[in-house]
N, C-alpha and C positions, 0 to 999 in steps of 0.2 A: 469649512474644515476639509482639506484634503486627507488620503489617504497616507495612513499612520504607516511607520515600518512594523514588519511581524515584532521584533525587538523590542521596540518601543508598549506593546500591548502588555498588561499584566499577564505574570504568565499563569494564572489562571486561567486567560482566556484559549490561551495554546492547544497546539494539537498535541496528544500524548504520543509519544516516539517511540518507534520500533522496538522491540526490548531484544533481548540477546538471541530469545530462544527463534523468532523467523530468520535471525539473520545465520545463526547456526546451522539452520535446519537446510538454510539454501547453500550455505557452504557446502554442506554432504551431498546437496541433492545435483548442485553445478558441478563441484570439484570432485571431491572424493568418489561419490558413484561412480561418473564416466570413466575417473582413471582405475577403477578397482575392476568394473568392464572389461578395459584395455587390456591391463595386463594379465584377465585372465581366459583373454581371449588370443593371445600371444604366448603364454604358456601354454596353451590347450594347445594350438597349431604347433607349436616345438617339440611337441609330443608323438604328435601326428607321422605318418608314411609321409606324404606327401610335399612336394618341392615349396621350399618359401622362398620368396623374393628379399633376401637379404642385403642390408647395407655393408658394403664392404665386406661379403662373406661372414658375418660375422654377427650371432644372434644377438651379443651384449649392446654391441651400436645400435643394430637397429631397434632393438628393445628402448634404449635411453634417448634416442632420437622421437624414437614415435609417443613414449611416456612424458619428455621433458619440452615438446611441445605441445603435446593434449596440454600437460600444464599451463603454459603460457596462456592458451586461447582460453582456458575455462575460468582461471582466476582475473586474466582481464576480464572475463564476462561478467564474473561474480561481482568486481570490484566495481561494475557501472552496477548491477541490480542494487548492490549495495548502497551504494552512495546515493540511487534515484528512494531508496525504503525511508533513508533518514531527512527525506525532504518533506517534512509534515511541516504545515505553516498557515496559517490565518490571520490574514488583514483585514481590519475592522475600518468604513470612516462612517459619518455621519447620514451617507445615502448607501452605502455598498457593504457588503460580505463577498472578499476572496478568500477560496483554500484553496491550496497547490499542496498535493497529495502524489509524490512517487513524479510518474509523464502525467500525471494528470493533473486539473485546475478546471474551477468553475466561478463565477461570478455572477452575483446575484445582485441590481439594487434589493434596497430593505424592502423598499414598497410589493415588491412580487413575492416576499415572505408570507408564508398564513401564519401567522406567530401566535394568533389564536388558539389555533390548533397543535401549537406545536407542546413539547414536551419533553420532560428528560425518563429515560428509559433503562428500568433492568434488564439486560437482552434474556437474562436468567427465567425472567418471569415474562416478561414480550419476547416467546420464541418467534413469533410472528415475524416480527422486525431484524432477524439474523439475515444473513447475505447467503444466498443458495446456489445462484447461478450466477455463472460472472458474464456479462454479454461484452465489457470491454477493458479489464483491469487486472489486475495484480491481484495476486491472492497466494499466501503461504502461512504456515502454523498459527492461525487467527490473526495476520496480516492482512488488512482487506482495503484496495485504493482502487480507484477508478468508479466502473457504471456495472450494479449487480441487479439482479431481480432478487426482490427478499421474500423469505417463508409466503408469505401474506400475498404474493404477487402484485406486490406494491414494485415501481422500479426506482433506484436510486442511486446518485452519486456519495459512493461514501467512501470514508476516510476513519477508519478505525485499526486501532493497534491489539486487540484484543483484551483489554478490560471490558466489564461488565456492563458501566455505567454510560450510556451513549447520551445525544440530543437528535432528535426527532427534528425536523424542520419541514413541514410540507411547503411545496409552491403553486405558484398560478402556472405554470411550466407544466404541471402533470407527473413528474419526476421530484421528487423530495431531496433532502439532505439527509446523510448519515453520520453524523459528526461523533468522535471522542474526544473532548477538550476536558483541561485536566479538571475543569469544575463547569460538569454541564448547565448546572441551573445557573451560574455566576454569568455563562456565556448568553443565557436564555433572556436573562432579568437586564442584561448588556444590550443587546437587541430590542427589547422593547422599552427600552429608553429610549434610545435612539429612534426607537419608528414615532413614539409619541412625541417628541419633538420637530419632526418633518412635516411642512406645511402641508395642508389637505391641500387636494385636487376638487 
């Protein structure tokens, strides 16, 4: 059995998707800060003694010049974080687990799963298992993708949108999975199907 399309998996087993409030929250924090900055770091100088290097003699130009291309750069910027936030995806087959989370992506065969061990998780009640430090990823308003150190100093690749309800996946790697699929145990009970069915070694 080769590897399924994201698509093609029930979407129980999916990664739950950004929701409005990180992606809001980096609109303000790309776009709107730096240009609320600008301009009032532009009126402060207009205020000022002192000589300003004006376009065209003329404060309005230079004002819409230097506001109406902050624009440009920040909402292009915004529009790649954006578009990298809504890329939550997991590919299930027979020997493999990939998620592609944001620029990030890990694969795992099944057999380096400890699925023993593994488990679905209130992060409410498992504060342990929250994400603390980011050592390589993405992180905004309980947006969390890439590699984090968690509470527990446990380290992990994880991929969560901010709901409560996670899946735990430890590995023979030393470094775990943090997963929010919309139905953690559906994904948990899905994987050890699958491992029981893979011939022993």
């Amino acid at each position: 059995m080769g590897m399924r399309a994201a698509d093609d998996l029930d979407p129980g087993l999916q990664l739950v998707p950004a929701g409005s409030a990180p992606r809001i929250v980096m609109f303000l924090l790309g776009v709107v800060l730096p240009l609320v900055i600008t301009a009032g770091a532009l009126l402060w100088a207009s205020l000022g003694d002192g000589p300003m290097n004006l376009v065209g003699g003329s404060f309005a130009l230079t004002a819409t010049l230097t506001l109406g291309g902050l624009a440009v750069l920040t909402v292009a910027l915004w529009a790649v974080l954006d578009r990298a936030m809504r890329r939550q995806r997991l590919q299930l087959s027979a020997q493999r687990l990939e998620v592609k989370s944001s620029f990030y992506s890990q694969s795992l065969p099944l057999s380096e799963l400890r699925l023993e061990e593994a488990r679905v998780l209130d992060l409410e009640e498992h504060t342990g298992f929250k994400p603390v430090l980011k050592l390589n990823g993405y992180s905004v308003a309980g947006f969390h993708s890439g590699y984090f150190r968690l509470r527990n100093g446990k380290s992990a690749f994880v991929a969560t949108a901010g709901a409560r309800h996670t899946l735990w996946l430890p590995t023979d790697r030393g470094r775990g999975l943090l997963l929010q699929p919309r139905q953690p145990g559906l994904l948990l009970e899905r994987l050890r199907e699958l491992a029981a069915g893979m011939p022993r070694r």
